[in-house]
Phi, psi and omega in degrees: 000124172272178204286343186271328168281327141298330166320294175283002156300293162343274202311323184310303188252026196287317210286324167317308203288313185278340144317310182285359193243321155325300189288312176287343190239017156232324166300308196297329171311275175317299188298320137344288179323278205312311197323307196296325183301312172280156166313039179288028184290313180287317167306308150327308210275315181312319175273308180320293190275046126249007154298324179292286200294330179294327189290322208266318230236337201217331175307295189305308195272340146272358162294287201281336170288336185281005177293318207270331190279333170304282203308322181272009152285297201256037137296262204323308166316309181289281183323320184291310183306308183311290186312330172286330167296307185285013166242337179288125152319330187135298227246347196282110189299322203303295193299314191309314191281313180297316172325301181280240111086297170266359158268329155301303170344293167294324146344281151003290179292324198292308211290324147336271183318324192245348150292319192290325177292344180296272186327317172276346174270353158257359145263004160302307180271009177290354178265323184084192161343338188287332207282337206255336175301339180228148171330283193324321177273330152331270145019275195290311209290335178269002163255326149326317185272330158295324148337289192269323167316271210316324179285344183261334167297308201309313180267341130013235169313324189275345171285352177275314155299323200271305241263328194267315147342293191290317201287338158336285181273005155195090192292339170285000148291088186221053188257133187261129181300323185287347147339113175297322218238036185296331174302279204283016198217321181275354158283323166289346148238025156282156172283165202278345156307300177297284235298300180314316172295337160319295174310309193274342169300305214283321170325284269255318173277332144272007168291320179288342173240028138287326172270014185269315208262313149329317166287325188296327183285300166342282174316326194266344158314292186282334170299310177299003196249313174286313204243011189043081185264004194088175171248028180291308187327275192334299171301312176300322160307308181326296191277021187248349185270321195290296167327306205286306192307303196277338175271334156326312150299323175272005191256308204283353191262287169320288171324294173281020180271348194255008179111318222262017137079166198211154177245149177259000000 
């Protein structure tokens, strides 16, 4: 491509772009205003104690169902696949896909299940000491903490099953989930097809939590302007955004120096 075909690249898609930023920066803009304009002390005061009653009151005890909702999700699902292994032949792809199709699935849910468990076990702790002056906050705070152990052995064990499940239907995977280097070693024995789907997944997944952590600074923005949340939020995103970006570049920087070309 010569310099006059960027040009009209360039120029084609300048005017959108700038549209869209303009449009983004008065709304973002307006909601700030009013925010900062209205009386919000009490609607503060509001999300606090129902952020406080979610953590002491409702957190813990959806911790512990989702100890119990895990496991009578995804057995069945991981026993159905096991039973679909013991009828496969070798070779039947079709039977091969549906297999893998319900070892992620359960994969899928554990891995689910256990982001949710974060959240919800940092909103347990969200009274902080104060949670321990009475039985009940006691209570809830060892049951929260029983919780989230349970979600995390549960997923585990079950990705550890699905994961030994798959070596079925691709015997040359014979990397053990308990590997520190269990990532890099099972990538390193996919074919160069699973590599590609990988490849176009994990873009496909940074693209999405680059434009996740953009809309997250924007909000957070106006929420510090409306409700004074501080500029830790801000920072944090700043730096899961910083991350994306640089290793991103130094990774798409390697690659075309080894030939293998990188996507932008």
């Amino acid at each position: 491509m010569d310099n006059n075909e960027i040009k009209r690249t360039n120029r084609k898609a300048l005017p959108k772009f700038i549209l869209l930023f303009v449009v983004c920066a008065l709304i973002g803009g307006a909601i700030g205003y009013f925010s900062g304009k209205c009386a919000l002390n009490e609607l503060t005061g509001s999300i606090k104690a129902a952020g406080a009653f979610f953590g002491t009151r409702i957190a813990p005890w959806l911790m512990l169902a989702l100890a119990v909702i895990v496991p009578a999700v995804c057995v069945p699902i991981y026993r159905c696949a096991k039973k679909l292994i013991g009828t496969w032949d070798g070779e039947d792809e079709e039977l091969a896909d549906i297999i893998d199709g319900k070892i992620s699935t359960a994969m899928w849910i554990s891995s689910a299940a256990l982001v949710i468990s974060y959240f919800l076990i940092a909103a347990a702790y969200s009274a902080g000491f104060a949670a321990f002056d009475s039985r009940p906050g006691t209570y809830a705070v060892f049951a929260s903490i029983v919780g989230f152990l349970a979600i995390m052995v549960e997923t585990i064990v079950i990705q550890q099953k699905c994961v030994d499940a798959a070596k079925h239907t691709n015997p040359v995977k014979d990397v053990s989930v308990y590997d520190m280097k269990f990532q890099k070693k099972w990538v390193d024995s996919c074919d160069e097809s699973e590599q590609s789907q990988m490849g176009q997944a994990a873009f496909k997944a940074y693209r999405a939590a680059v434009n996740t952590c953009l809309w997250l600074w924007a909000a957070l923005i106006v929420l510090h302007y409306a409700f004074d949340t501080g500029m830790l939020p801000i920072v944090m995103v700043l730096v899961i955004f910083g991350v994306l970006q640089i290793v991103y570049t130094l990774e798409c920087i390697r690659l075309s120096r080894k030939g293998g070309g990188a996507w932008t």
